[in-house]
SEDOPA-430246 format. One record per residue: x, y, z of N, C-alpha, C, CB in turn; residue in three letters. Coordinates in steps of 0.001 Angstrom, whole numbers, padded with zeros to 6 digits, always signed. Glycine has a CB too. Layout:
BEGIN
XYZXYZXYZXYZALA ...
END
This chain:
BEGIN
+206702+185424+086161+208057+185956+086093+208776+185420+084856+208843+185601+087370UNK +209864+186289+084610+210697+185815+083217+211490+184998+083221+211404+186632+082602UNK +211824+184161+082606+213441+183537+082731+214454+184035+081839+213525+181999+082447UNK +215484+184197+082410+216555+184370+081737+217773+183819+082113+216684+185479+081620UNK +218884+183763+081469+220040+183472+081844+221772+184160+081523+219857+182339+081473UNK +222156+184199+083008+223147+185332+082901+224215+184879+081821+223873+185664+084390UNK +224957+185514+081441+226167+185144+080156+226823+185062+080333+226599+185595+079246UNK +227781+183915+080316+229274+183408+080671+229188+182970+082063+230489+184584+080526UNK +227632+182148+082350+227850+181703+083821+226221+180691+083911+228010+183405+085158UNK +226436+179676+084448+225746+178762+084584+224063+179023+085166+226595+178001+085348UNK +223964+180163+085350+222693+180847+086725+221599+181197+085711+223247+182674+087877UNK +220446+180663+086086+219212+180564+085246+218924+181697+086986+218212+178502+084660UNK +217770+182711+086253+217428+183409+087696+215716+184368+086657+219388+184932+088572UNK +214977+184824+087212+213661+185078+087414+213201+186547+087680+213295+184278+088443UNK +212788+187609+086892+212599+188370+087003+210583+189204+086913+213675+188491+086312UNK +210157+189680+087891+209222+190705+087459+209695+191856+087771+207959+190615+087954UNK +209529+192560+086598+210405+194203+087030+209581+195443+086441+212225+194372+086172UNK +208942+196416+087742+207478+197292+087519+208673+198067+087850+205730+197243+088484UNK +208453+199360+086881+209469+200469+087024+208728+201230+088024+209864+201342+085634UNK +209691+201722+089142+209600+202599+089847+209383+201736+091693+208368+203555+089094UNK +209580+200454+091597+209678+199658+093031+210413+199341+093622+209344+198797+093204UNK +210955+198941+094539+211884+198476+095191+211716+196773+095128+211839+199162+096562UNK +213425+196593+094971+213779+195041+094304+213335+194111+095817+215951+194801+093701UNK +212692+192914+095235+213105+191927+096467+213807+190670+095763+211654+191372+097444UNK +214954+190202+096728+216024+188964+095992+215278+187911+096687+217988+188944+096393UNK +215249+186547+096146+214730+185569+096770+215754+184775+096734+213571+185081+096320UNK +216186+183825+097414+217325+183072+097221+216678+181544+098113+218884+183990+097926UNK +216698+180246+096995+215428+179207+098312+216611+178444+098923+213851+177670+097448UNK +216214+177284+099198+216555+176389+100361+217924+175306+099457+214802+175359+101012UNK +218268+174331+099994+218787+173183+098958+217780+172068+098592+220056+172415+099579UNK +218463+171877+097260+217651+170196+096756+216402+171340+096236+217020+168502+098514UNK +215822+172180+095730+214911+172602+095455+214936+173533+094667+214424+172761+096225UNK +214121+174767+094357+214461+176285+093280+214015+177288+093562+214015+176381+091923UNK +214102+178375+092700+213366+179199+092701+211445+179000+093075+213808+179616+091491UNK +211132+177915+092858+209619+177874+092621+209211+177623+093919+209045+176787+091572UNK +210422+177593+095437+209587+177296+096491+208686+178723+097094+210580+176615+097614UNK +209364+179882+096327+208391+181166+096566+207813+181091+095844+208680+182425+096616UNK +207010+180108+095113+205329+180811+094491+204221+181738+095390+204269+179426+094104UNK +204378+181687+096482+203364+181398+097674+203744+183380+097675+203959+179899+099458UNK +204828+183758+097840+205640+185060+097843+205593+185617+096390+207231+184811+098330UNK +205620+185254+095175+205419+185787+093930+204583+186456+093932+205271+185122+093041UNK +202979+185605+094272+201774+186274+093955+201348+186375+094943+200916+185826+093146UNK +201931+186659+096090+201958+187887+097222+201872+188889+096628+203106+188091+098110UNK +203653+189559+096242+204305+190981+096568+204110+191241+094618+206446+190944+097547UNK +203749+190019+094276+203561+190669+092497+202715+192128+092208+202510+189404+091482UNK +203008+193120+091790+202413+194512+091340+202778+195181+092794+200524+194533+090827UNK +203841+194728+094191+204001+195358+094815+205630+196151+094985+203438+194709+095602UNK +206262+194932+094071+207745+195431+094282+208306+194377+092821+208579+194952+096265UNK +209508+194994+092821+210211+194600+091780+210723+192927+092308+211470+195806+091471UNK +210247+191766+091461+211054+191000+092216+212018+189825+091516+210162+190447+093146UNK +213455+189428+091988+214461+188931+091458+214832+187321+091868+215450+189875+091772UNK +214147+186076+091284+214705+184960+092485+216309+184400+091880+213369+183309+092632UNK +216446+183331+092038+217856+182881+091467+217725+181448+091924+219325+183733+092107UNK +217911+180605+090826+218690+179235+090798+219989+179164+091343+218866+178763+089482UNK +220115+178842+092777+221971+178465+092981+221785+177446+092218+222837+177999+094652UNK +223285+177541+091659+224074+176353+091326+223302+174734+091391+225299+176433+092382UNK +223764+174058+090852+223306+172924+090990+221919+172701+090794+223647+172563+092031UNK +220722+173326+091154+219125+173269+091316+218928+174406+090208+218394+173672+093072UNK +217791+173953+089973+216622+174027+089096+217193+174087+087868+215671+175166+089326UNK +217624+175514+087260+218065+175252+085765+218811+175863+085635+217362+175389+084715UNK +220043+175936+087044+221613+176489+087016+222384+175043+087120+222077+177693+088516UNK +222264+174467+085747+223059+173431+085876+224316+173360+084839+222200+172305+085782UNK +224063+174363+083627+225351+173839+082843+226616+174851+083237+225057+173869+081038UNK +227129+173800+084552+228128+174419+084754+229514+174250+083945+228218+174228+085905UNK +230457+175284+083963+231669+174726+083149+232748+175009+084563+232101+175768+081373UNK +234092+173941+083843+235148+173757+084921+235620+174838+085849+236272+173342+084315UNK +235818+175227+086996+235996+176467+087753+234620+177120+088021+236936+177453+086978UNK +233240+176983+087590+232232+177312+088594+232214+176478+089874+230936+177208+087980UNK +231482+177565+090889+231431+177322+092065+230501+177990+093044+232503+177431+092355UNK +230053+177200+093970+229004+178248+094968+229469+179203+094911+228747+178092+096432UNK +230909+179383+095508+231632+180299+096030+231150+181635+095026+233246+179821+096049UNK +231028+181330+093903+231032+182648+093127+229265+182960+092952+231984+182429+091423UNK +228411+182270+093673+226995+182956+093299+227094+184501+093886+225568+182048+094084UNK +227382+185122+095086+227595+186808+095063+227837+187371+094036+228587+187336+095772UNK +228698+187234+093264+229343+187638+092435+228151+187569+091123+230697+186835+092420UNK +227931+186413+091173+227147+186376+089715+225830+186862+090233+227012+184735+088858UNK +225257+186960+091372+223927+188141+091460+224168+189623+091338+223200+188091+092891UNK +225541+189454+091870+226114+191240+091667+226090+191681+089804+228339+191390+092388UNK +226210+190612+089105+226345+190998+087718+224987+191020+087396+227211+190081+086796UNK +224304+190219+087763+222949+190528+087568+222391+191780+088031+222254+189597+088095UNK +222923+192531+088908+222124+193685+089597+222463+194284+088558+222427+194364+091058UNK +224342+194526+087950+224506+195805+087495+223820+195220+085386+226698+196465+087922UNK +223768+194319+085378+223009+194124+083682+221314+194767+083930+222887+191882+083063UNK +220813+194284+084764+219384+194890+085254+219459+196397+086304+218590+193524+086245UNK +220358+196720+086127+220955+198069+086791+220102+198184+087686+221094+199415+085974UNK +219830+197201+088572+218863+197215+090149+220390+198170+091063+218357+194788+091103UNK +219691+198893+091780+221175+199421+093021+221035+198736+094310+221200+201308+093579UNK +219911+198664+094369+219769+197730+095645+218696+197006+095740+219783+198381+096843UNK +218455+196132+097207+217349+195394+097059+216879+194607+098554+217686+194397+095861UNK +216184+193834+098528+215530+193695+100239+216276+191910+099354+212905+194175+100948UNK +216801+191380+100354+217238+189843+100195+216545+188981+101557+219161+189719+100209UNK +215628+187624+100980+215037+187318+101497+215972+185676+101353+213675+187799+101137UNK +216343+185272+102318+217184+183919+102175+216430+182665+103089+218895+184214+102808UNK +216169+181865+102572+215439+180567+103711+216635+179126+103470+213240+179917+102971UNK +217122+178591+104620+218071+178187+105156+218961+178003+103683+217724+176966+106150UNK +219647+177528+103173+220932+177332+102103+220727+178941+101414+220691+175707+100687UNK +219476+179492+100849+219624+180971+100829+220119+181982+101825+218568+181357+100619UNK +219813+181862+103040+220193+182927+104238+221562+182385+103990+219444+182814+106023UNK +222461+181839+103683+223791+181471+103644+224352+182710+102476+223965+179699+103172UNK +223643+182316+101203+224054+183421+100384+223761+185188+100353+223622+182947+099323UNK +222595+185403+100870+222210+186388+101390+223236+187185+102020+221317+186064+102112UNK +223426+186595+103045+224723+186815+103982+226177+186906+103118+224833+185445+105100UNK +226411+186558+102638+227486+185762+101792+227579+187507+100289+226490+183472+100987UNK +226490+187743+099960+225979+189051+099176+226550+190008+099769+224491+189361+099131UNK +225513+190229+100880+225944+191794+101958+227761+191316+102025+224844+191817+104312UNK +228311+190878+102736+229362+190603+103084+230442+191784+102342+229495+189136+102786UNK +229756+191264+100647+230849+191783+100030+229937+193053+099183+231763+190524+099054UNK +228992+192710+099518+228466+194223+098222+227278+195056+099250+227273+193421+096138UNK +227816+195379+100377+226843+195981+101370+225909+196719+101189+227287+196568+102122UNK +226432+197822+100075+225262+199031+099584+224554+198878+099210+225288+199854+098905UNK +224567+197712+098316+223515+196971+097615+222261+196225+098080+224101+196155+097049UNK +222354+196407+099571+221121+195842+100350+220675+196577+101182+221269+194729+101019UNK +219803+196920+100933+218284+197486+101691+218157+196809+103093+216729+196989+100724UNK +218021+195623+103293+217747+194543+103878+217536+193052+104270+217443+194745+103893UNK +218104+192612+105020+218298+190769+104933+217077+190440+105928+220153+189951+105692UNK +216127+189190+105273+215702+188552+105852+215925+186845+106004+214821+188999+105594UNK +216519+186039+107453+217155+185451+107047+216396+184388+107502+218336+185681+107224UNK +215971+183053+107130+215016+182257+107493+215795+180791+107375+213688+182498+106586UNK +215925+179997+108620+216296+178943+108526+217677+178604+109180+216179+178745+107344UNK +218740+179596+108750+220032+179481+108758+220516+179810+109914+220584+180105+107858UNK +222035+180916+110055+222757+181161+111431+223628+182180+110482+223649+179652+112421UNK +224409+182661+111537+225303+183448+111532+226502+183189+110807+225496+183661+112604UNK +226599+183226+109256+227782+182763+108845+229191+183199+109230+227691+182866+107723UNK +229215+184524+109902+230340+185286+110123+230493+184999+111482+230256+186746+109770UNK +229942+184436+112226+230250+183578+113526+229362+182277+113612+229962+184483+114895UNK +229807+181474+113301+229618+180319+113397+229979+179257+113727+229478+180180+112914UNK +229446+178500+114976+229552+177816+116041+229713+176178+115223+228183+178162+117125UNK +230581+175359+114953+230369+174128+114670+229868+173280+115513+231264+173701+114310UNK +230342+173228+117180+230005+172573+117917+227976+172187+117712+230666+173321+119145UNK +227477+173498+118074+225543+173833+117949+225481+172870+116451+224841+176228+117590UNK +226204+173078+115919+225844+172334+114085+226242+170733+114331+227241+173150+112403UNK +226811+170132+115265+227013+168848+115400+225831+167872+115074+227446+168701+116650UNK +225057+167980+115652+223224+167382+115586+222955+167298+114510+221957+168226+116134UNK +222539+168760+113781+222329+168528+112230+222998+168245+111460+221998+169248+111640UNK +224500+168403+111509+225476+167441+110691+225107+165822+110328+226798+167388+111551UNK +224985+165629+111628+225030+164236+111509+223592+163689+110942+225412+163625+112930UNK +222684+164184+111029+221746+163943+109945+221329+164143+108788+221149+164068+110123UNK +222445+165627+108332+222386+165830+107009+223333+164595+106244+222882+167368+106741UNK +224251+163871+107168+224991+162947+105868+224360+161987+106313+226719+162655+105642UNK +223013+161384+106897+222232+160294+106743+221540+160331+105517+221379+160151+107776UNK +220954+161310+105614+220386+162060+104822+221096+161815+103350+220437+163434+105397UNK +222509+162501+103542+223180+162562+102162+223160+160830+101243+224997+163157+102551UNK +223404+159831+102435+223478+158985+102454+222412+158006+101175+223456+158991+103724UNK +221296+158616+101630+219662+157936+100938+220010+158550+099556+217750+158674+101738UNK +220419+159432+099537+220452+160316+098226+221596+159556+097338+220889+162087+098565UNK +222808+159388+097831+223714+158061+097057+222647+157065+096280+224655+156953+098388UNK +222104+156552+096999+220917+155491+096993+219929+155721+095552+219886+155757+098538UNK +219235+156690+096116+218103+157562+095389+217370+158653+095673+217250+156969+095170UNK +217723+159254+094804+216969+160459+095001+215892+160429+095469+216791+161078+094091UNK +214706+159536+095149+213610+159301+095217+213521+159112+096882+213257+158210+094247UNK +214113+158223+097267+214023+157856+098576+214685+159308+099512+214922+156310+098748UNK +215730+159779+099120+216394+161093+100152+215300+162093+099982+218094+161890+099607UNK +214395+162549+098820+213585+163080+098695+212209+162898+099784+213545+162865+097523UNK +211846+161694+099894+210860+161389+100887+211398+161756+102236+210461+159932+100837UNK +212539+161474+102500+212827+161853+104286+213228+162757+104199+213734+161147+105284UNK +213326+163548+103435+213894+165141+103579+212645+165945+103686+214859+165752+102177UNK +211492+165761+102690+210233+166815+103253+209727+166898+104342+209151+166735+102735UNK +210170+165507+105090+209399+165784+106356+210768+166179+107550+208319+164181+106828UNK +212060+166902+107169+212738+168280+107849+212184+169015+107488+214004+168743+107696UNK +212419+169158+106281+212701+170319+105675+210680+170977+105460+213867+169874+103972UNK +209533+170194+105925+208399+171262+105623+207708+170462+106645+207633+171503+103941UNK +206544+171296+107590+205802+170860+108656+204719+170647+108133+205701+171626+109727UNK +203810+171250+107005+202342+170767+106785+202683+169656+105748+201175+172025+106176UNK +201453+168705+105352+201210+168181+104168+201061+168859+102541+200187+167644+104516UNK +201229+169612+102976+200438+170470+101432+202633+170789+101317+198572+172813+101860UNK +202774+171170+101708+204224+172041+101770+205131+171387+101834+204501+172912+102783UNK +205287+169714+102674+205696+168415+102529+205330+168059+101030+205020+167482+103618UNK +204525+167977+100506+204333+167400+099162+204949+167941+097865+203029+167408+098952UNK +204908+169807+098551+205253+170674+097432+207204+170354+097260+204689+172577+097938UNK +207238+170535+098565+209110+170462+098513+209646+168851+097822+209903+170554+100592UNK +208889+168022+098251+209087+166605+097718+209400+166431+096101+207749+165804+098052UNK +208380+167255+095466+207979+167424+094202+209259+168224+093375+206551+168223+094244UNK +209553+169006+094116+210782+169731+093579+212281+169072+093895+210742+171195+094210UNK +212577+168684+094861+213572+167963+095280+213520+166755+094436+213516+167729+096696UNK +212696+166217+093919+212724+165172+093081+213569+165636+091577+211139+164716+092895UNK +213871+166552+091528+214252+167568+090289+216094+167461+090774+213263+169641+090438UNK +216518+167205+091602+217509+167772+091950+218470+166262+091895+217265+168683+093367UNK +220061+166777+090959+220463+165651+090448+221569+165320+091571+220930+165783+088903UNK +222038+164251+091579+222481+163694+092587+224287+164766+092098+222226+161612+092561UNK +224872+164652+091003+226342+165063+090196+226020+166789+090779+226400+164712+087866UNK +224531+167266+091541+225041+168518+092016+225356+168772+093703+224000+169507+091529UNK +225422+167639+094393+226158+167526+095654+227501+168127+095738+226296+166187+095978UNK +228238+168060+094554+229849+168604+095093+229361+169592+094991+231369+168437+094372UNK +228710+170699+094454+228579+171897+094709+228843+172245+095946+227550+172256+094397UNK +227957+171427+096899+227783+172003+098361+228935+171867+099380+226602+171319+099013UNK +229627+170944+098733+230834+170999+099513+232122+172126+099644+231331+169928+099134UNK +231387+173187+098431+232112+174271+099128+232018+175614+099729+232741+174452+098572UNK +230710+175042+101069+230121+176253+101360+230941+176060+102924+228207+176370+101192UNK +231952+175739+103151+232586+175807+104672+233241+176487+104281+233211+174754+105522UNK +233238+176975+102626+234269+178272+102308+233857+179850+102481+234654+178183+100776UNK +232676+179698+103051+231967+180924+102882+231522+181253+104399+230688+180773+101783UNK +231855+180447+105238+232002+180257+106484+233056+180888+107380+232073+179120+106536UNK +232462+181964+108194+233809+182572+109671+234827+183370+108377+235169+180594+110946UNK +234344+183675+107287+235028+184458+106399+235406+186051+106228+234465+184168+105523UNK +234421+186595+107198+234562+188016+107393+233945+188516+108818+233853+188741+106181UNK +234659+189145+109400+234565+189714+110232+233209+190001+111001+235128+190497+109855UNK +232538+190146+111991+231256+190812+112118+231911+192215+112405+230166+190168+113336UNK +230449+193032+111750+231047+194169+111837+229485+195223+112056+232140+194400+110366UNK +229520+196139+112107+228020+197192+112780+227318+196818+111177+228384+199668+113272UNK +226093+196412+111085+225305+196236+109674+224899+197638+109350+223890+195194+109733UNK +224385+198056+108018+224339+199020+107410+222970+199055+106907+225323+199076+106567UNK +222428+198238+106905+220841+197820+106713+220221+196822+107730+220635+197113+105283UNK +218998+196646+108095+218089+195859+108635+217809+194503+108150+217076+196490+108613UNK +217892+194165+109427+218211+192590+109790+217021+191803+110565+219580+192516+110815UNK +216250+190768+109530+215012+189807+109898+215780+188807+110399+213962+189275+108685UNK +215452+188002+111720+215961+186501+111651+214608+186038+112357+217618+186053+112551UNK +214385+184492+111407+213078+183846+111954+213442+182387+111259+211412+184680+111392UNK +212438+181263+111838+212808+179912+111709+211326+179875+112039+214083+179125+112633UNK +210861+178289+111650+209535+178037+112201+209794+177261+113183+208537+177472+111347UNK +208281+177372+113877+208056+176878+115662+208736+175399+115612+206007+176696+116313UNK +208196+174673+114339+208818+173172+114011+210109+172824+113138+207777+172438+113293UNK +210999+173930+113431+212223+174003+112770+212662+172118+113442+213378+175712+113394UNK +214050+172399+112375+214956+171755+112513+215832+171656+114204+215623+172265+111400UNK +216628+171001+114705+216712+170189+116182+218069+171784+116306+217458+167703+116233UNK +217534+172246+117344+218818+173753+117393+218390+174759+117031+220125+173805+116488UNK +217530+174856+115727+217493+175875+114877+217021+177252+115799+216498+175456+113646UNK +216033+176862+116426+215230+177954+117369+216406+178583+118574+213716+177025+118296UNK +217115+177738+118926+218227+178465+119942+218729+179301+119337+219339+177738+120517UNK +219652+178636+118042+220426+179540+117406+220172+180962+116718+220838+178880+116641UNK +218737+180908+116240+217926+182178+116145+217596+183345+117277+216740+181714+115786UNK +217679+182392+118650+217634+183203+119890+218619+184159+119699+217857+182440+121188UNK +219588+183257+119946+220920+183909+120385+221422+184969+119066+222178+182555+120717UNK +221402+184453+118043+222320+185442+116630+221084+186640+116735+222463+184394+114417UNK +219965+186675+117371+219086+187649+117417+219367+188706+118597+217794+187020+117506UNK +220037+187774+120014+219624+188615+121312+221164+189351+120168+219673+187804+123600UNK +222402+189279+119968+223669+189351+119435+223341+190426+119147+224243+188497+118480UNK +222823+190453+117380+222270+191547+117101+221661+192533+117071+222144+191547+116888UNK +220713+192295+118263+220023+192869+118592+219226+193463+117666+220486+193400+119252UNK +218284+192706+116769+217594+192906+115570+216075+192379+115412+218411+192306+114586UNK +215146+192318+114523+213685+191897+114562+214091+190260+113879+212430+193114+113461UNK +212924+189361+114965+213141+188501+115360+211530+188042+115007+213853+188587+116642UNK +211651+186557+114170+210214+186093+114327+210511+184389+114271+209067+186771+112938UNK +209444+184350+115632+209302+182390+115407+207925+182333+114381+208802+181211+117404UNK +207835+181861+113743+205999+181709+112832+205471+180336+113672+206045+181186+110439UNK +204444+180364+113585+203399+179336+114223+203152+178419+113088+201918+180030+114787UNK +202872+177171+113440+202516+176024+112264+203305+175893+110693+200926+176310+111890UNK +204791+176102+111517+205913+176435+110324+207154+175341+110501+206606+178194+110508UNK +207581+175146+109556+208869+174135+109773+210002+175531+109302+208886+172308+108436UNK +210963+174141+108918+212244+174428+108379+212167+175581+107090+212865+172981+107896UNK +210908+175199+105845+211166+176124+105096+209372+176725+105515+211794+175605+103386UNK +209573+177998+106208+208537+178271+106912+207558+179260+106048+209021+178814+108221UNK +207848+179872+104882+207362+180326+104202+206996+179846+102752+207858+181107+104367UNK +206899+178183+102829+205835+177045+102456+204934+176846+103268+206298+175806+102279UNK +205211+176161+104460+204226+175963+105716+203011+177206+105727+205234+176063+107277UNK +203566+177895+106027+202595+179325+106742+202887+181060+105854+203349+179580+108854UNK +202362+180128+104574+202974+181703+103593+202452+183322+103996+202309+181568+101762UNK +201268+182989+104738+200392+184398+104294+201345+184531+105949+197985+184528+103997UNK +201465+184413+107003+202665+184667+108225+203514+185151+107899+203280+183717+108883UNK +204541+184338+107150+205416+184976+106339+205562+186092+105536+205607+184394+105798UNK +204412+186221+104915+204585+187444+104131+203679+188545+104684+204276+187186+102631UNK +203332+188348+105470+203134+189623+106564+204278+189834+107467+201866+189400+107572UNK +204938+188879+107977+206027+189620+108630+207011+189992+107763+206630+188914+109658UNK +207220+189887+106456+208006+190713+105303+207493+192049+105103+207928+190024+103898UNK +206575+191842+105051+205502+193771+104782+205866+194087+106067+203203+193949+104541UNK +205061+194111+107063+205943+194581+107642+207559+195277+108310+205621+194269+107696UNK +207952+194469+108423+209575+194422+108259+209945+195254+107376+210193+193146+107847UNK +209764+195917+105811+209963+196292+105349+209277+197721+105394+210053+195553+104746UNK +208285+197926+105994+207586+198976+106154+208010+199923+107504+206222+198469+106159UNK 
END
């Protein structure tokens, strides 16, 4: 895939583009990049057009200037659609991505084909109480990372990935990730209970792995029975489940999309 970078905005983002396919958006996890879909690149490569993106802060969306903000990554993928004049596209989000994913449709609906949302919850109803648990271990967590990266990096692969091979891979990348891009994240309770739920206009994936994170699997129950939409647990999968168990994953994407 290509790199490029959008103009007048901090977002390094990734393109293969075969004329005549339908787009897929990749959007990855936190503390990590674009590169946790390798496993999905040379999957769906020569099958569809495909688009990933550096949020903010990770990989090589870092030179931010004063007034960038999470808040505005929609916005700056929307400029990306209309410079690469994509009209729409299948958005594939795994947990801090399914945030933006969501966060996309919200405001540019037509523009999506389809959300697949892996990891995350329901940003447009969202329960703080169910998020209590993982709160409190994400600022233990945050905690090591004050410390060293090095060290928050080691106890984070083993949430955030269930095999060894996929533990090692996320480790490796999270080691990349600078400590000065934490305030970023502090303003994603802004993107939170922000719009309405309302009847979706495209098709809706929600899945987590069997070895998710402490909740994660309820909350997938339920924002699924809600929606009443296609629903997948993956087998021998964590938190970012399409590291764990790629070729699962990307069969229940072909599918899903088919």
């Amino acid at each position: 895939m290509k790199e490029f970078y959008l103009e007048d905005a901090p977002i390094a983002y990734y393109i293969e583009d075969l004329a005549g396919k339908d787009w897929i958006v990749f959007i990855h996890a936190a503390f990590v990049d674009h590169r946790m879909f390798e496993k999905q690149f040379e999957y769906f490569s020569g099958k569809y057009n495909l688009l990933a993106v550096d949020i903010l802060g990770h990989g090589k969306s870092v030179k931010a200037k004063k007034g960038d903000s999470i808040e505005k990554m929609s916005d700056w993928i929307n400029q990306i659609f209309e410079k690469r004049n994509i009209k729409a596209a299948h958005f594939v989000g795994v947990s801090l991505g399914a945030v933006f994913v969501q966060d996309f449709a919200n405001k540019y609906e037509s523009k999506v084909l389809s959300l697949a949302c892996f990891g995350g919850y329901d940003i447009n109803d969202f329960d703080f109480e169910k998020q209590k648990g993982n709160n409190k271990e994400q600022m233990k967590m945050m905690m090591k990372a004050m410390f060293s990266i090095k060290w928050f990096a080691k106890a984070n692969k083993k949430i955030s990935a269930y095999t060894k091979e996929a533990q090692e891979e996320f480790y490796n990348l999270n080691l990349q990730f600078k400590k000065k891009s934490f305030k970023y994240l502090a303003k994603l309770k802004n993107l939170v209970n922000k719009f309405p739920n309302k009847q979706r206009q495209y098709k809706l994936l929600i899945g987590c792995g069997e070895h998710d994170i402490a909740n994660e699997i309820e909350i997938v129950n339920e924002w699924a029975r809600k929606e009443q939409c296609a629903k997948v647990i993956l087998k021998e999968a964590g938190h970012c489940a399409n590291m764990d168990n790629p070729k699962e994953f990307n069969n229940c994407l072909q599918q899903f999309w088919r």
